[in-house]
C-alpha positions, 0 to 999 in steps of 0.5 A: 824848694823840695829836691827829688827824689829817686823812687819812679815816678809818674809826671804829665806833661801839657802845653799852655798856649798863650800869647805870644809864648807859649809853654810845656809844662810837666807836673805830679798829680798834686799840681807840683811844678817840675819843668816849664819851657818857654817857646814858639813852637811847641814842636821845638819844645816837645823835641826838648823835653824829650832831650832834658829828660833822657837822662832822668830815668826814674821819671815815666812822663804821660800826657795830662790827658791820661791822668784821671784827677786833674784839678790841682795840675789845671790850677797850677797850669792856669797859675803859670799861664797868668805868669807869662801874661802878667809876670809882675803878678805873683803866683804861688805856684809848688815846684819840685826840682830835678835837674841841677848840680849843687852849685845850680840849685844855690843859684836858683835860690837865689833867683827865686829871692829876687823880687817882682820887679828888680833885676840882679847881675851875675856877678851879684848873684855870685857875691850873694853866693860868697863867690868872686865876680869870676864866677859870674859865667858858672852863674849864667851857665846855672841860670842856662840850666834852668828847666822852670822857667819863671817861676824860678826867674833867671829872666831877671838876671842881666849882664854886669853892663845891664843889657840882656844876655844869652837866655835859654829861651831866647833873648826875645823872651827874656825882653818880653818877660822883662818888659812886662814885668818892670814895666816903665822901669824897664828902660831904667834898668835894662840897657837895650841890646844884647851883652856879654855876661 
């Protein structure tokens, strides 16, 4: 996982629309990953990226549509977008993180380290980070702040009663995502329902 850093820099945005979430992705010129939102109308997810990004002033976005060679940023898109149709199948997909405090980042890595097809607890999350359960909120609150969706996989973390809790792109998502990608271990390792963290 490379870190920013903060010379200005150029990224290009697109949407992928695909059934039955669609995304906004923005990337470099070599196809590196640096935001995916997931949603339904891509309004709403546009009128994010504007808000994720204010703050990020070294950052110019462009539409895709303007960069000349976009043959590594297709390969990539299309890598994401066989994700949210099959996300049990994985895809090496580069990503280069901007947003985050320290104490985010280690929680990402840890995200990313769960495998295909298990789910961890915040509070487990927290222990692997030498944390106690206490702060298995600061945990949610980093899995909140997540801006690449998936491919860094907070979708796969759940409450300490194993139902679904808050998720940035919305609870039905994180089912579908969930669904998807365990299968028929779903019901064995999700409980139905919306939980606290």
């Amino acid at each position: 996982m490379k870190t920013n850093n903060r010379q200005m820099k150029n990224l290009y945005y697109t949407a992928v629309y695909a059934t039955p979430v669609n995304a906004l992705l923005v990337l470099d010129t070599e196809g590196r990953l640096y935001y995916a939102s997931l949603g339904q109308n891509i309004t709403d997810l546009q009128n994010l990226l504007v808000k994720d990004f204010r703050s990020q002033s070294h950052v110019q976005l462009k539409p895709l549509s303007t960069l000349t060679d976009k043959i590594k940023a297709e390969n990539t898109i299309a890598k994401f977008k066989q994700l949210i149709e099959d996300p049990k199948e994985p895809q090496d997909i580069p990503i280069e993180i901007l947003f985050g405090t320290r104490l985010q980042r280690r929680v990402w890595q840890e995200l990313i380290d769960i495998p295909v097809g298990q789910v961890k607890t915040y509070g487990q999350i927290a222990e692997r980070l030498d944390l106690s359960e206490k702060f298995a909120r600061a945990v949610g609150a980093g899995c909140g702040a997540n801006r690449i969706a998936i491919v860094i996989p907070c979708h796969r973390v759940v409450g300490a009663d194993r139902k679904l809790t808050g998720y940035r792109y919305g609870t039905e998502t994180k089912a579908y995502l969930l669904k998807h990608e365990l299968g028929n271990k779903f019901s064995e390792m999700v409980l139905q329902g919306v939980g606290k963290n």
